[in-house]
C-alpha positions in Angstrom: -106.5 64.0 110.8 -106.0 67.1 108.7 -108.3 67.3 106.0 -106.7 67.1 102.4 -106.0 70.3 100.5 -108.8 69.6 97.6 -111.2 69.6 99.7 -111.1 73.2 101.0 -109.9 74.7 97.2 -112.4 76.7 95.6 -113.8 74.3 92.9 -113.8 77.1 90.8 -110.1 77.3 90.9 -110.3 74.0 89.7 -112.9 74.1 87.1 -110.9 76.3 85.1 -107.6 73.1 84.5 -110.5 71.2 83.3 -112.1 73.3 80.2 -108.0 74.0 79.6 -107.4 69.8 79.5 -111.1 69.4 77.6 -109.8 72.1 75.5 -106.8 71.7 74.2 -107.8 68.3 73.0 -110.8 69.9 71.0 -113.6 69.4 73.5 -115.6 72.1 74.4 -116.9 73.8 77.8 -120.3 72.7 77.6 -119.1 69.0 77.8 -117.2 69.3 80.6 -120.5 71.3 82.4 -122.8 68.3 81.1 -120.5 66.0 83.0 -120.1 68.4 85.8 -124.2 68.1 86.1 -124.5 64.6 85.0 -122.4 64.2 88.1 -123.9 66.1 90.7 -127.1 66.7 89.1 -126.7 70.5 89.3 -128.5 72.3 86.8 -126.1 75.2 84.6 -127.7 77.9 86.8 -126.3 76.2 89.8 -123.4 75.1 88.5 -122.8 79.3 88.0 -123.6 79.7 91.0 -121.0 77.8 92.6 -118.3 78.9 90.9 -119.8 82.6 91.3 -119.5 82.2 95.0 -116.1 80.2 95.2 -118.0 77.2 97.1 -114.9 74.9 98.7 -114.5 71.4 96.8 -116.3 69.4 99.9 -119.0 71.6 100.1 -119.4 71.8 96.1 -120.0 67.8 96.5 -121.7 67.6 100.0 -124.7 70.3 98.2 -125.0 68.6 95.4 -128.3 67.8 94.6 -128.1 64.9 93.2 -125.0 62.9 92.8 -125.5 60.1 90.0 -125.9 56.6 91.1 -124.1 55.1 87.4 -120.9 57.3 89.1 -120.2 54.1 90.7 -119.6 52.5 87.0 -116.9 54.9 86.6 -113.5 52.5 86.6 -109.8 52.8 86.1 -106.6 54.8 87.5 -106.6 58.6 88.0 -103.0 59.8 89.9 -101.8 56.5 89.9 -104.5 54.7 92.2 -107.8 53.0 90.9 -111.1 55.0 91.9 -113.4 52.1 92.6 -110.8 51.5 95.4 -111.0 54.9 97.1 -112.3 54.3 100.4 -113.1 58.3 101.5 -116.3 59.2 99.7 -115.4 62.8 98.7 -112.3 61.8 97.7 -113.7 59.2 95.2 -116.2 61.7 93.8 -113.2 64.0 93.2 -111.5 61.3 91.5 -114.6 60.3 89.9 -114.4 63.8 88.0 -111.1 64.0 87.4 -111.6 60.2 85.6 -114.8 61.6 83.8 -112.8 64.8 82.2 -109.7 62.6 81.4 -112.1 60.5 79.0 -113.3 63.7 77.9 -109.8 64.7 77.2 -108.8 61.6 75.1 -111.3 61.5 73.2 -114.1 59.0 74.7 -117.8 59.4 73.2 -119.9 61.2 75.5 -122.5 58.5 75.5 -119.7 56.6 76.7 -118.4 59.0 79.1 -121.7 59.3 80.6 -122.9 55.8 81.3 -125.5 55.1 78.8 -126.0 52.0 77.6 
């Protein structure tokens, strides 16, 4: 089965439709890298790095240090399908992002955004 095209895009070809969604609502760039790390649990350097060196979307998740075990609170519809029902574990950490800077985009605390209680 052929791989879906996300997975090999550059993430940094992506990360750059997120700060334009985070910012044309009024959020800024370091809020969409805080979720980016809270995420993966990248640090900033790394995160740098990454998009420095054009690292594919699958590989971007599979190196991640540290993805975050709350990630699994994230709830709700993203391209018209829910995320806690993704079955494909990449593809629900995608989908887990794309939920995360959505939030960000409409306006959602980061508190909230990031699972704190």
């Amino acid at each position: 089965m052929d791989k879906h095209k996300i997975y090999t895009m550059s993430f940094a070809k992506v990360y750059p439709h997120y700060l334009a969604k985070a910012e044309k609502k009024g959020r800024t760039k370091s809020e969409v890298d805080e979720i980016i790390r809270w995420l993966t649990g990248y640090s900033q350097a790394e995160l740098e790095r990454q998009l420095e060196s054009q690292t594919d979307f699958e590989t971007f998740l599979a190196e991640a240090p540290q993805l975050n075990p709350s990630r699994s609170l994230i709830k709700g519809v993203i391209c018209g399908v829910r995320v806690e029902d993704i079955e494909e574990p990449t593809m629900q950490d995608i989908r887990y992002l794309d939920k995360l800077i959505d939030e960000l985009a409409k306006g959602k605390a980061m508190e909230k955004i990031l699972r704190k209680p």
